[in-house]
N, CA, C and O atoms as a Maestro MAE file, in Angstrom:
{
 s_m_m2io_version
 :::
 2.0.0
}

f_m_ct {
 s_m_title
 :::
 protein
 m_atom[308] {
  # First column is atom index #
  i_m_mmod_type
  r_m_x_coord
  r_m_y_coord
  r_m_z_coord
  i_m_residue_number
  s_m_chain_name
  s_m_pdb_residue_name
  s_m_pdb_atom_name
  i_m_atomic_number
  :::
  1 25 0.846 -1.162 0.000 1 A "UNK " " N  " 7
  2 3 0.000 0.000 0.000 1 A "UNK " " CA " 6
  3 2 0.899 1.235 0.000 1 A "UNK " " C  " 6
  4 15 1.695 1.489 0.903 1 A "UNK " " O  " 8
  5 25 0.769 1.731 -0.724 2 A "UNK " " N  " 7
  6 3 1.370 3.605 -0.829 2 A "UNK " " CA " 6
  7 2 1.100 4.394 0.183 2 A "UNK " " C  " 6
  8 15 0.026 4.649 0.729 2 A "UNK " " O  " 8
  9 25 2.535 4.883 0.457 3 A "UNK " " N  " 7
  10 3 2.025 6.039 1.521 3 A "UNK " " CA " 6
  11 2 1.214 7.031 1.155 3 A "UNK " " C  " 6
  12 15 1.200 7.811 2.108 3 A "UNK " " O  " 8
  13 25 0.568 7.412 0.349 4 A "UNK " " N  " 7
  14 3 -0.414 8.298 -0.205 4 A "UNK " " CA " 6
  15 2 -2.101 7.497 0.051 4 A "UNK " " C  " 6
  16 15 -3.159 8.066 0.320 4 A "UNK " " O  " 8
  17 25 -1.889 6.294 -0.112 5 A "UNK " " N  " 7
  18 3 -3.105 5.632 0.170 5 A "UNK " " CA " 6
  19 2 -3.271 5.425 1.663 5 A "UNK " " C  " 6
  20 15 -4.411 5.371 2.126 5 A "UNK " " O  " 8
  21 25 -2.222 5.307 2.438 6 A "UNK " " N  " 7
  22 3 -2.665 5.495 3.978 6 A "UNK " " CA " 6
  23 2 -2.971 6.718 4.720 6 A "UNK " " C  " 6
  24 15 -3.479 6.907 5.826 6 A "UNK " " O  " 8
  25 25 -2.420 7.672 3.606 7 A "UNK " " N  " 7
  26 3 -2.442 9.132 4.342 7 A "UNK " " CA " 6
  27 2 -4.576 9.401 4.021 7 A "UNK " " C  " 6
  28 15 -5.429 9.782 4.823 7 A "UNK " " O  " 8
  29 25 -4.714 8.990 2.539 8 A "UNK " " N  " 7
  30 3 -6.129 8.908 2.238 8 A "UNK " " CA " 6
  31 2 -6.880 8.348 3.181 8 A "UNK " " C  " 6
  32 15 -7.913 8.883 3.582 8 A "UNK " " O  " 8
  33 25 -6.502 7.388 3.561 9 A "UNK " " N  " 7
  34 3 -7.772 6.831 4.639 9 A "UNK " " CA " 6
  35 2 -7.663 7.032 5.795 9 A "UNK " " C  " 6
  36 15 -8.694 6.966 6.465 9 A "UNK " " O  " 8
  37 25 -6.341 7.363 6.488 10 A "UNK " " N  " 7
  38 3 -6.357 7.977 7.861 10 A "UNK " " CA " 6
  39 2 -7.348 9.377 7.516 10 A "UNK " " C  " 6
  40 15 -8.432 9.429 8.097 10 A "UNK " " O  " 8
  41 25 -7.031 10.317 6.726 11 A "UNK " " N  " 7
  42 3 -7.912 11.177 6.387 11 A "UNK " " CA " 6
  43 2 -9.289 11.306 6.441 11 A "UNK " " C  " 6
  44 15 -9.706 12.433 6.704 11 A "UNK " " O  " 8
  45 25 -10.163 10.348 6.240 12 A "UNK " " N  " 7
  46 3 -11.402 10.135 5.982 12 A "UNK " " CA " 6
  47 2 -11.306 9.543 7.399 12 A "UNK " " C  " 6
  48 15 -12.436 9.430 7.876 12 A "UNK " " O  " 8
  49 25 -10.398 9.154 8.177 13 A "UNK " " N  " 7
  50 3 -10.957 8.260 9.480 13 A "UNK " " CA " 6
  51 2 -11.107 9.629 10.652 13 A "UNK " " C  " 6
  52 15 -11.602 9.536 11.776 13 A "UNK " " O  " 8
  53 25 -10.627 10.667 10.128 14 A "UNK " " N  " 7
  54 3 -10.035 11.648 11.017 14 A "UNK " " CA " 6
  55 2 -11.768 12.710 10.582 14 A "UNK " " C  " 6
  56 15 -12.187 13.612 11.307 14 A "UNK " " O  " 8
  57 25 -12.439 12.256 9.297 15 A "UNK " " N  " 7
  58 3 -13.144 13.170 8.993 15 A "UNK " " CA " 6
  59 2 -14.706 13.120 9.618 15 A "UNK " " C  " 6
  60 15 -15.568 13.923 9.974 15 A "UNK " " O  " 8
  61 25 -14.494 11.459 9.511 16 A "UNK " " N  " 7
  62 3 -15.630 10.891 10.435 16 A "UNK " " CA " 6
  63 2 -15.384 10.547 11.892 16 A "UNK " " C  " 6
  64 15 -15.697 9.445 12.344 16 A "UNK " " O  " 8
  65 25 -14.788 11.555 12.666 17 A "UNK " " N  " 7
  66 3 -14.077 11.418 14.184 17 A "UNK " " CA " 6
  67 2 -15.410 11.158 15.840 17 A "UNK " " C  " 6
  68 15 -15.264 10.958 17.046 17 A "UNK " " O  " 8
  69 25 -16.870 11.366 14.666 18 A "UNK " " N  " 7
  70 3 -17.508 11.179 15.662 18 A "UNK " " CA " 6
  71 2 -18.571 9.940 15.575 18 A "UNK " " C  " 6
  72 15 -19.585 9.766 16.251 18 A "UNK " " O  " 8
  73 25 -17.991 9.089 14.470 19 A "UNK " " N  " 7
  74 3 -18.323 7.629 14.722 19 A "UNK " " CA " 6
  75 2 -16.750 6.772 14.915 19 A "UNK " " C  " 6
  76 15 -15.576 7.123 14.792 19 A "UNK " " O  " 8
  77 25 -17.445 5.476 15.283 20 A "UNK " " N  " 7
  78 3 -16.148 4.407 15.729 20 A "UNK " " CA " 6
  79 2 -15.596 3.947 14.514 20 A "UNK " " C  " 6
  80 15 -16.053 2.855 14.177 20 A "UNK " " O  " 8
  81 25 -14.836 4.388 13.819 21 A "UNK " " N  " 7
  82 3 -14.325 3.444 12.525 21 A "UNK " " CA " 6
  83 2 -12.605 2.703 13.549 21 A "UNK " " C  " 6
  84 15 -11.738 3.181 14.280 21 A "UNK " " O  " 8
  85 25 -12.793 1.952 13.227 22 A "UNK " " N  " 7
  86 3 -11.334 1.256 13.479 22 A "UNK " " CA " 6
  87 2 -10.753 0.574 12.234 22 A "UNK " " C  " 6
  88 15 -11.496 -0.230 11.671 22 A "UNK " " O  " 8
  89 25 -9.529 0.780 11.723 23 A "UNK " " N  " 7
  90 3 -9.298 -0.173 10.738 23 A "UNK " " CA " 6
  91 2 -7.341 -0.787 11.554 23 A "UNK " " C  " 6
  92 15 -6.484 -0.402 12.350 23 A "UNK " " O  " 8
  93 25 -7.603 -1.764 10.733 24 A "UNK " " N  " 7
  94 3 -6.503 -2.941 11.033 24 A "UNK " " CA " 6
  95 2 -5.172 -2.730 9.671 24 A "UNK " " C  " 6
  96 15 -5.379 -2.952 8.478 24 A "UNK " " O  " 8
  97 25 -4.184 -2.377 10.120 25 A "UNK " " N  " 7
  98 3 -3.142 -2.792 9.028 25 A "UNK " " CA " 6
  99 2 -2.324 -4.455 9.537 25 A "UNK " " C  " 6
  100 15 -1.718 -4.705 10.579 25 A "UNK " " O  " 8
  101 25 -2.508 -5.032 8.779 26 A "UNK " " N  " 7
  102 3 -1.725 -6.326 8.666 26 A "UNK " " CA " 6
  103 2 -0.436 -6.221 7.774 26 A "UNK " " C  " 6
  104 15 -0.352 -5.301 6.961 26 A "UNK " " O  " 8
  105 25 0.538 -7.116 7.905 27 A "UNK " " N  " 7
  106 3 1.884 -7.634 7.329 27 A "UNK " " CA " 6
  107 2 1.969 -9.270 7.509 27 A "UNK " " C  " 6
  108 15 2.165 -9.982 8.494 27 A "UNK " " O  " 8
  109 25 1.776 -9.496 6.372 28 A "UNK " " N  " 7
  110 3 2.542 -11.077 6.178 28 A "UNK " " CA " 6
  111 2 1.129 -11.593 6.817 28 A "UNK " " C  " 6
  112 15 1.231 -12.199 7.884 28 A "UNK " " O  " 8
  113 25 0.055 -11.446 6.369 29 A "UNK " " N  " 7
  114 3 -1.215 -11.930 7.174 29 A "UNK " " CA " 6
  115 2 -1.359 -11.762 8.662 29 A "UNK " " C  " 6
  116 15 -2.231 -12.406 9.245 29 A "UNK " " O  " 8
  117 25 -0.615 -10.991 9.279 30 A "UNK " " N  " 7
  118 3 -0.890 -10.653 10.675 30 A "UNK " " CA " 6
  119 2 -1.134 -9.449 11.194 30 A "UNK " " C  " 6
  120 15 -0.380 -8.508 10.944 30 A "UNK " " O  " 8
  121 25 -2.404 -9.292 12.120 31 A "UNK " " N  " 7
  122 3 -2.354 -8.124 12.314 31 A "UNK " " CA " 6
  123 2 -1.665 -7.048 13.366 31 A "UNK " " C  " 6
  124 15 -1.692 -7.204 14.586 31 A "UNK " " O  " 8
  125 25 -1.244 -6.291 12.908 32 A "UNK " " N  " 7
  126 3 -0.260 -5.366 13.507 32 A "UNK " " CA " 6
  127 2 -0.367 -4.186 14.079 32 A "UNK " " C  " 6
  128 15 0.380 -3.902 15.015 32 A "UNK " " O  " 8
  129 25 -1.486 -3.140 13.530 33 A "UNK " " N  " 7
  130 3 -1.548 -1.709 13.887 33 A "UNK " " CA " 6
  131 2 -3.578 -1.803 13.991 33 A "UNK " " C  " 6
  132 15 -4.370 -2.243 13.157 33 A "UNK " " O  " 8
  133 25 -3.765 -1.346 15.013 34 A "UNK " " N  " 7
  134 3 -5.014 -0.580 15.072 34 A "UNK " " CA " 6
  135 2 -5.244 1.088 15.222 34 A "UNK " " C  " 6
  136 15 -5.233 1.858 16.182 34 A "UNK " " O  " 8
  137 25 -5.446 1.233 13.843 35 A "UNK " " N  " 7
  138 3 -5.961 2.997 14.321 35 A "UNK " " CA " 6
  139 2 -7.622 3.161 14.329 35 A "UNK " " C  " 6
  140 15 -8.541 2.462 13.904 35 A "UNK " " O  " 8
  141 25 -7.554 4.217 14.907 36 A "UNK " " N  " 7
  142 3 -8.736 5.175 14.954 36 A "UNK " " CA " 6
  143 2 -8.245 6.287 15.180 36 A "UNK " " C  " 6
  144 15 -7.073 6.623 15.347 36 A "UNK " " O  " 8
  145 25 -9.732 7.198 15.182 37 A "UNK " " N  " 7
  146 3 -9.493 8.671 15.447 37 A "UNK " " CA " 6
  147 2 -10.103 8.674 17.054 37 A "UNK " " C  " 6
  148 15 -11.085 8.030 17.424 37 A "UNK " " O  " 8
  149 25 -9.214 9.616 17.949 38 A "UNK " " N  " 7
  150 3 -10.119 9.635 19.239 38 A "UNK " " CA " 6
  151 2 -11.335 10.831 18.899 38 A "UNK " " C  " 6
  152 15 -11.240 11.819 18.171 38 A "UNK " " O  " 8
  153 25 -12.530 10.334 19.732 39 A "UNK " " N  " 7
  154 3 -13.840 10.795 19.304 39 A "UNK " " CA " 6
  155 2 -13.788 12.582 19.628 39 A "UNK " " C  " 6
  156 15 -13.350 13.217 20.587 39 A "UNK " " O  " 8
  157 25 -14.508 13.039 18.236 40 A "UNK " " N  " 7
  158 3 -14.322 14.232 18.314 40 A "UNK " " CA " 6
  159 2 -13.049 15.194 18.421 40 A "UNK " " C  " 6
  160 15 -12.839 16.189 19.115 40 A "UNK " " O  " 8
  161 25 -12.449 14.666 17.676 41 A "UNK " " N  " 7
  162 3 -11.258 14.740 17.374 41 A "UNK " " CA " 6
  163 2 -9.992 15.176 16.581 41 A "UNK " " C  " 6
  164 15 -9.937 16.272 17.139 41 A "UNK " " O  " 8
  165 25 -9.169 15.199 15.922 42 A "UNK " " N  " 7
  166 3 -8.026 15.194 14.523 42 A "UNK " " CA " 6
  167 2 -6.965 13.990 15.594 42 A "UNK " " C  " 6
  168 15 -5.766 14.090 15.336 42 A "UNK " " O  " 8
  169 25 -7.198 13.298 16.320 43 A "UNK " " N  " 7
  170 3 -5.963 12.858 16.834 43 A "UNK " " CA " 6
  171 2 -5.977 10.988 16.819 43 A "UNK " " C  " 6
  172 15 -6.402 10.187 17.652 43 A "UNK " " O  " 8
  173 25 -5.373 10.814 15.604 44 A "UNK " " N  " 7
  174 3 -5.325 9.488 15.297 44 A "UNK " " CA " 6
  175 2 -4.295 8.622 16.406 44 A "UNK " " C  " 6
  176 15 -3.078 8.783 16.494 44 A "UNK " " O  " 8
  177 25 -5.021 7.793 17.107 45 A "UNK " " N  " 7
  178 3 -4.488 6.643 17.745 45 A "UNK " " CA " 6
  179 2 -4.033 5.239 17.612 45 A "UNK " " C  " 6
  180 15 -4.958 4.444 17.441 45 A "UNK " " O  " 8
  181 25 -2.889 4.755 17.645 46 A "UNK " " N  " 7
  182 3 -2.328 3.724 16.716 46 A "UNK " " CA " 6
  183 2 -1.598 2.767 17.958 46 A "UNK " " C  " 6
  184 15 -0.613 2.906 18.684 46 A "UNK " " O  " 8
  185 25 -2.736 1.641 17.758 47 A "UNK " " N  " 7
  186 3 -2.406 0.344 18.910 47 A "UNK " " CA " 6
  187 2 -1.597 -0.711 18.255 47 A "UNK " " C  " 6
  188 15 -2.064 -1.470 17.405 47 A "UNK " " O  " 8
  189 25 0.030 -0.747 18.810 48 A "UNK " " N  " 7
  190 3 0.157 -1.806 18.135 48 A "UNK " " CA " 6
  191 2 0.478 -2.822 18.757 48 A "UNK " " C  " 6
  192 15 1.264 -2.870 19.703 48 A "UNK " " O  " 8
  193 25 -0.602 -4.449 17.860 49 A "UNK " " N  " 7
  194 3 -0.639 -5.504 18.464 49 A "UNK " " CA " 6
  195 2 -0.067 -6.011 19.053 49 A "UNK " " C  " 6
  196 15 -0.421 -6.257 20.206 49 A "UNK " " O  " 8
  197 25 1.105 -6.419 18.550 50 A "UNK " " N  " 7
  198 3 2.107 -7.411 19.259 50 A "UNK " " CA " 6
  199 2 2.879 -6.810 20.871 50 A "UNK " " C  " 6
  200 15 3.494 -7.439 21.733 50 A "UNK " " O  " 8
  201 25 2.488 -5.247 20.765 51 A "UNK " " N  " 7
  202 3 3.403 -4.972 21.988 51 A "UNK " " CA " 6
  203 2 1.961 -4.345 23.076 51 A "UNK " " C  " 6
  204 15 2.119 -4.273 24.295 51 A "UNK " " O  " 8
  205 25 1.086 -4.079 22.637 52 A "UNK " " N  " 7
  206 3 0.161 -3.194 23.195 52 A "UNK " " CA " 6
  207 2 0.580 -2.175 23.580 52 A "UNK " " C  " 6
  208 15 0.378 -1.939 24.771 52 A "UNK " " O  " 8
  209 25 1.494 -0.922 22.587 53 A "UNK " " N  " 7
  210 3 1.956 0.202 22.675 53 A "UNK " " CA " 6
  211 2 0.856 0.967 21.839 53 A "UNK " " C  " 6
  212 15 0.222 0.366 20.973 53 A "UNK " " O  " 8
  213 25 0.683 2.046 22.061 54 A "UNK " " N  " 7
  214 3 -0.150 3.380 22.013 54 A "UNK " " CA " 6
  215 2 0.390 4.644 21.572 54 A "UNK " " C  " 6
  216 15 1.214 5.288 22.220 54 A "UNK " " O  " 8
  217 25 0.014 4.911 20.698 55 A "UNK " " N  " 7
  218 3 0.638 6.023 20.048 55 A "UNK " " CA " 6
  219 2 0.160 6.777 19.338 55 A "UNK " " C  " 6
  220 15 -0.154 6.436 18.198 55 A "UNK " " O  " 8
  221 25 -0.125 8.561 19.994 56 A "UNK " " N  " 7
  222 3 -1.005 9.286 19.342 56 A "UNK " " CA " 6
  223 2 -0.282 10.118 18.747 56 A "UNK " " C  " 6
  224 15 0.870 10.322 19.132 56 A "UNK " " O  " 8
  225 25 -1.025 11.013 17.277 57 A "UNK " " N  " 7
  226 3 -0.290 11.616 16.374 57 A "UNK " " CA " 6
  227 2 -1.733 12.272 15.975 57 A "UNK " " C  " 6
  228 15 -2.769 11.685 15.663 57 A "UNK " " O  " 8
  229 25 -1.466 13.729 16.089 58 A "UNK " " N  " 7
  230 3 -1.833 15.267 15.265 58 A "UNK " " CA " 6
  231 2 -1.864 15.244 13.723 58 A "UNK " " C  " 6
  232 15 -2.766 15.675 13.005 58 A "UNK " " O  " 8
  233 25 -0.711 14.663 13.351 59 A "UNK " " N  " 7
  234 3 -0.841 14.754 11.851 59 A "UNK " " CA " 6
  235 2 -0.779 13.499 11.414 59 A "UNK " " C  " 6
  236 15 -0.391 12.459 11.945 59 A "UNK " " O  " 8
  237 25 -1.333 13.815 10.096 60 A "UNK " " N  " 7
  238 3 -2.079 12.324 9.207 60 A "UNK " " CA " 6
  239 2 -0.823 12.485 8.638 60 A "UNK " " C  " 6
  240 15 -0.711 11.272 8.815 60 A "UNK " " O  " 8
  241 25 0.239 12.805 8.124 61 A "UNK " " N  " 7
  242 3 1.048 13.234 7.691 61 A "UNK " " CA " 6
  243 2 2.364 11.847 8.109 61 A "UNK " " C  " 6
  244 15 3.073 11.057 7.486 61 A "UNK " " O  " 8
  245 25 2.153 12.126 9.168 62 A "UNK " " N  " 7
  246 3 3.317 11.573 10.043 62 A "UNK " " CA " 6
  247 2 2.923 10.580 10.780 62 A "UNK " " C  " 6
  248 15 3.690 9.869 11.429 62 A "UNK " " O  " 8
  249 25 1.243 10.411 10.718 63 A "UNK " " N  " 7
  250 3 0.750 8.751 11.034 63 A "UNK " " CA " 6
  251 2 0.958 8.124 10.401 63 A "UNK " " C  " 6
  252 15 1.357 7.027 10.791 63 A "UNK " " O  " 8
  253 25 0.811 8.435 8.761 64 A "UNK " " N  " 7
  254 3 1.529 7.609 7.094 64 A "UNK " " CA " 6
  255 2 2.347 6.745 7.547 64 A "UNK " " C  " 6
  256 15 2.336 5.520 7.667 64 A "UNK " " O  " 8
  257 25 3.363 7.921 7.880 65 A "UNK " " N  " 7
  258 3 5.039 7.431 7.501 65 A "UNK " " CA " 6
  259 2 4.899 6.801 8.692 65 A "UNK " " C  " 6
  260 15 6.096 6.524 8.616 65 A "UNK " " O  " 8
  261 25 4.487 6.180 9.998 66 A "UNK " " N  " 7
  262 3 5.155 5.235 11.013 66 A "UNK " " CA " 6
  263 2 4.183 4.367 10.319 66 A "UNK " " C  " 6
  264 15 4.835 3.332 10.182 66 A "UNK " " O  " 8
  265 25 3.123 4.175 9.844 67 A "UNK " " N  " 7
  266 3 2.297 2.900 9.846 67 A "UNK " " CA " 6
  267 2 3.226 2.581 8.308 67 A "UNK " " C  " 6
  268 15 3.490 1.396 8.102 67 A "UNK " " O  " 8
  269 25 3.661 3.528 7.354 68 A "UNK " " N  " 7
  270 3 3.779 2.580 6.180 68 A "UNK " " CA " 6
  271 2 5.474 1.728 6.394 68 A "UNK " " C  " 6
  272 15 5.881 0.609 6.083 68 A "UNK " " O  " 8
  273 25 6.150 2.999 7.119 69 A "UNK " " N  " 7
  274 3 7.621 2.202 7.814 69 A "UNK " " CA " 6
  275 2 7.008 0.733 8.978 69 A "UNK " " C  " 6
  276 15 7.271 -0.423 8.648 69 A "UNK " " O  " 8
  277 25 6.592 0.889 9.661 70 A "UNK " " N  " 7
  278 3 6.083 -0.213 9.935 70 A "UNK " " CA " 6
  279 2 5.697 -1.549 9.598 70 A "UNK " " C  " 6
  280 15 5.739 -2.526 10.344 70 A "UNK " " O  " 8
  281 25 5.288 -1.501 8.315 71 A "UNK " " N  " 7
  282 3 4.741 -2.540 7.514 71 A "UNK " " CA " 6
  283 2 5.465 -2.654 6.237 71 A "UNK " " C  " 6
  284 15 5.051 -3.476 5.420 71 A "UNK " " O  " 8
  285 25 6.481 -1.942 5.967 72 A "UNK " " N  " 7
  286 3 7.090 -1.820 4.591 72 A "UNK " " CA " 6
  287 2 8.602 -2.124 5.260 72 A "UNK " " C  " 6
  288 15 9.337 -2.668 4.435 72 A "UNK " " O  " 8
  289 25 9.198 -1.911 6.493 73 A "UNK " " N  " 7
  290 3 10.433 -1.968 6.827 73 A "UNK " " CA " 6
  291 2 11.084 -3.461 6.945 73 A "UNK " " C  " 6
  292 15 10.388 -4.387 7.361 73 A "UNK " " O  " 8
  293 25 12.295 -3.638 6.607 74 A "UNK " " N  " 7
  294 3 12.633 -5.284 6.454 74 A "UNK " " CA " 6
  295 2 13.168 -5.406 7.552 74 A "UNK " " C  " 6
  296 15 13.655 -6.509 7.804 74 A "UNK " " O  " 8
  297 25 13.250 -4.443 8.456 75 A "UNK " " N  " 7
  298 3 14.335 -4.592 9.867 75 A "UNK " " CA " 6
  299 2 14.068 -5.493 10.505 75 A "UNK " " C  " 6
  300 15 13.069 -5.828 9.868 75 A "UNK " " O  " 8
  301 25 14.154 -6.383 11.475 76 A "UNK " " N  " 7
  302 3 13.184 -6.654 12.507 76 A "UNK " " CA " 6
  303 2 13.573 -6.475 14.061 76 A "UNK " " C  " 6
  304 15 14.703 -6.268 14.503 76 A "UNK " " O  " 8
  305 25 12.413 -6.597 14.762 77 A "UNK " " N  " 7
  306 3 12.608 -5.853 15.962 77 A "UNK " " CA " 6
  307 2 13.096 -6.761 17.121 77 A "UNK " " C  " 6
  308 15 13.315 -6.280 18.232 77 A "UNK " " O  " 8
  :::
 }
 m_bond[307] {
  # First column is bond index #
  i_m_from
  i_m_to
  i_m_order
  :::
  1 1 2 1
  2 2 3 1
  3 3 4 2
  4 3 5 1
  5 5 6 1
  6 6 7 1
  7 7 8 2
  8 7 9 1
  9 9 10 1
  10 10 11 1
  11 11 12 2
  12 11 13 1
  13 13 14 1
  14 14 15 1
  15 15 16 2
  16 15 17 1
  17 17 18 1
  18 18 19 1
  19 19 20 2
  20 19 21 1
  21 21 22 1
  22 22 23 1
  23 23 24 2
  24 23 25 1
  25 25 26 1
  26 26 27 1
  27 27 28 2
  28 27 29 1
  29 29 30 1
  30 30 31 1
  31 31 32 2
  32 31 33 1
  33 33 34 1
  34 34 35 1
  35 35 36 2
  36 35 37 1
  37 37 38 1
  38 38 39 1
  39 39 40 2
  40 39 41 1
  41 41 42 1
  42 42 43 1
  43 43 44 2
  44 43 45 1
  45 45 46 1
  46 46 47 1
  47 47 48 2
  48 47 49 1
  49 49 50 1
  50 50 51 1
  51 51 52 2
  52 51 53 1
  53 53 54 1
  54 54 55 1
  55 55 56 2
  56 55 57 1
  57 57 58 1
  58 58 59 1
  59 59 60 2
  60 59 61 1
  61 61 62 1
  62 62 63 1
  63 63 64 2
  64 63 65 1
  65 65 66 1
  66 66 67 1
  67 67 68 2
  68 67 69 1
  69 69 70 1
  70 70 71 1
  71 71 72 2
  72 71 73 1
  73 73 74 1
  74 74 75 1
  75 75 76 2
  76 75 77 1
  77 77 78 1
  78 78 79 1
  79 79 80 2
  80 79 81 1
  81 81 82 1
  82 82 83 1
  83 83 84 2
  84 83 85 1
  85 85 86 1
  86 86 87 1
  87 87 88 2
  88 87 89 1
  89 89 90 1
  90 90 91 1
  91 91 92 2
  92 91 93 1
  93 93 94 1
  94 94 95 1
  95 95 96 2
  96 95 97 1
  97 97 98 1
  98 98 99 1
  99 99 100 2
  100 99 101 1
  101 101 102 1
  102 102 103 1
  103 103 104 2
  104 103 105 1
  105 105 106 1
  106 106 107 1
  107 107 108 2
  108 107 109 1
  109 109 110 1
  110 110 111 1
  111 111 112 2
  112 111 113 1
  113 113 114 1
  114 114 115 1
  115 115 116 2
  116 115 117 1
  117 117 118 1
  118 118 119 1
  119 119 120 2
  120 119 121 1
  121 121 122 1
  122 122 123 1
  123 123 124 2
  124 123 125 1
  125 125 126 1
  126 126 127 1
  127 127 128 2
  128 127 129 1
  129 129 130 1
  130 130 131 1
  131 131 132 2
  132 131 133 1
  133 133 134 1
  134 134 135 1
  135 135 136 2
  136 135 137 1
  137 137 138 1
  138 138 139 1
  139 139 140 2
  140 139 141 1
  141 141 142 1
  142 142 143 1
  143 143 144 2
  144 143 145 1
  145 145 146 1
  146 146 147 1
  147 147 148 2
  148 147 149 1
  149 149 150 1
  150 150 151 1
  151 151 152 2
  152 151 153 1
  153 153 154 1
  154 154 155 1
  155 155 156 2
  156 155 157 1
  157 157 158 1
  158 158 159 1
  159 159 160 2
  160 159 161 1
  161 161 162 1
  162 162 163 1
  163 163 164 2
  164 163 165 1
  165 165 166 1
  166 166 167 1
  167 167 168 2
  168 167 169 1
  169 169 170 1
  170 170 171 1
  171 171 172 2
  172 171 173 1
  173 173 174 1
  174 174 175 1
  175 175 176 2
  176 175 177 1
  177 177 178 1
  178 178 179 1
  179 179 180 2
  180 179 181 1
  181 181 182 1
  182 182 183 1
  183 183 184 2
  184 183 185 1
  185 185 186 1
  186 186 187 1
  187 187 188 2
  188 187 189 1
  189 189 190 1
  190 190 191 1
  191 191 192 2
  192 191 193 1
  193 193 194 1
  194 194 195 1
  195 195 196 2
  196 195 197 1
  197 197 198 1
  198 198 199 1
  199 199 200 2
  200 199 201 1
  201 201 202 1
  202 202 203 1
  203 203 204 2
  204 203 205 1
  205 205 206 1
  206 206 207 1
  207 207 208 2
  208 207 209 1
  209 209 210 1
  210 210 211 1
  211 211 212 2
  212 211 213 1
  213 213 214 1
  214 214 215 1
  215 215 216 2
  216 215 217 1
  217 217 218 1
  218 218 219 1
  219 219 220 2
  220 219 221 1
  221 221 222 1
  222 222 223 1
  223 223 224 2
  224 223 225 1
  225 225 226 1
  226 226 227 1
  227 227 228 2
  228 227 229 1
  229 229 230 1
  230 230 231 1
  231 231 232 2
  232 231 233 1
  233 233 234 1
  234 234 235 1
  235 235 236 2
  236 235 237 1
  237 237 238 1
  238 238 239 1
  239 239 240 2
  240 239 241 1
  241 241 242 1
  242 242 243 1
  243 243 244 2
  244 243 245 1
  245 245 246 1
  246 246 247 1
  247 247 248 2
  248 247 249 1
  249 249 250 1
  250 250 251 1
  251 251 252 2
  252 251 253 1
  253 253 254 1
  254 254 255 1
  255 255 256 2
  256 255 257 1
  257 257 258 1
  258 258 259 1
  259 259 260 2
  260 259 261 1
  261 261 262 1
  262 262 263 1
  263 263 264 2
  264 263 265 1
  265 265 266 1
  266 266 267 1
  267 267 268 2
  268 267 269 1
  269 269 270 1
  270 270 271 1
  271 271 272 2
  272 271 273 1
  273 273 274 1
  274 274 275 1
  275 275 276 2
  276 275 277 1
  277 277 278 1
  278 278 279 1
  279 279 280 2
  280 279 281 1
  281 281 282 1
  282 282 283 1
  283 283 284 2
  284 283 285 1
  285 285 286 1
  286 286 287 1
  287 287 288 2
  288 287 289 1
  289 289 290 1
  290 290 291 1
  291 291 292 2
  292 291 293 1
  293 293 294 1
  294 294 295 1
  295 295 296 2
  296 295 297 1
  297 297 298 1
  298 298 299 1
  299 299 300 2
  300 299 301 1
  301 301 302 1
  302 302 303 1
  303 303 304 2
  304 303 305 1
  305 305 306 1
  306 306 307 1
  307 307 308 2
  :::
 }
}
């Protein structure tokens, strides 16, 4: 997925901030990142699975780039 296509739908998740949308990014069939927007909001929240770390971010901008480094990076942790 393109970082332009995650910045798109964090966008629209940020636009509808006063219903529950949650969406799931997976890697390698597993799931990895839960965002939402907190309600009433611009402030996207990003749970990730494997550690149950929490991490909020102001800009859709810079939510992109950790969710697409996240799922695009060959490092491992």
């Amino acid at each position: 997925m393109k970082k332009e296509s995650i910045r798109s739908l964090l966008e629209t998740i940020c636009e509808y901030n006063n219903v529950r949308i949650i969406q799931t990014f997976t890697k390698e069939n597993v799931d990895q990142i839960l965002v939402k927007c907190v309600p009433n909001t611009q402030v996207l929240e990003l749970t990730y699975l494997h550690t149950g770390t929490v991490e909020q971010y102001q800009s859709v901008t810079e939510a992109a780039e950790v969710i697409h480094q996240a799922l695009y990076s060959h490092a491992t942790a």
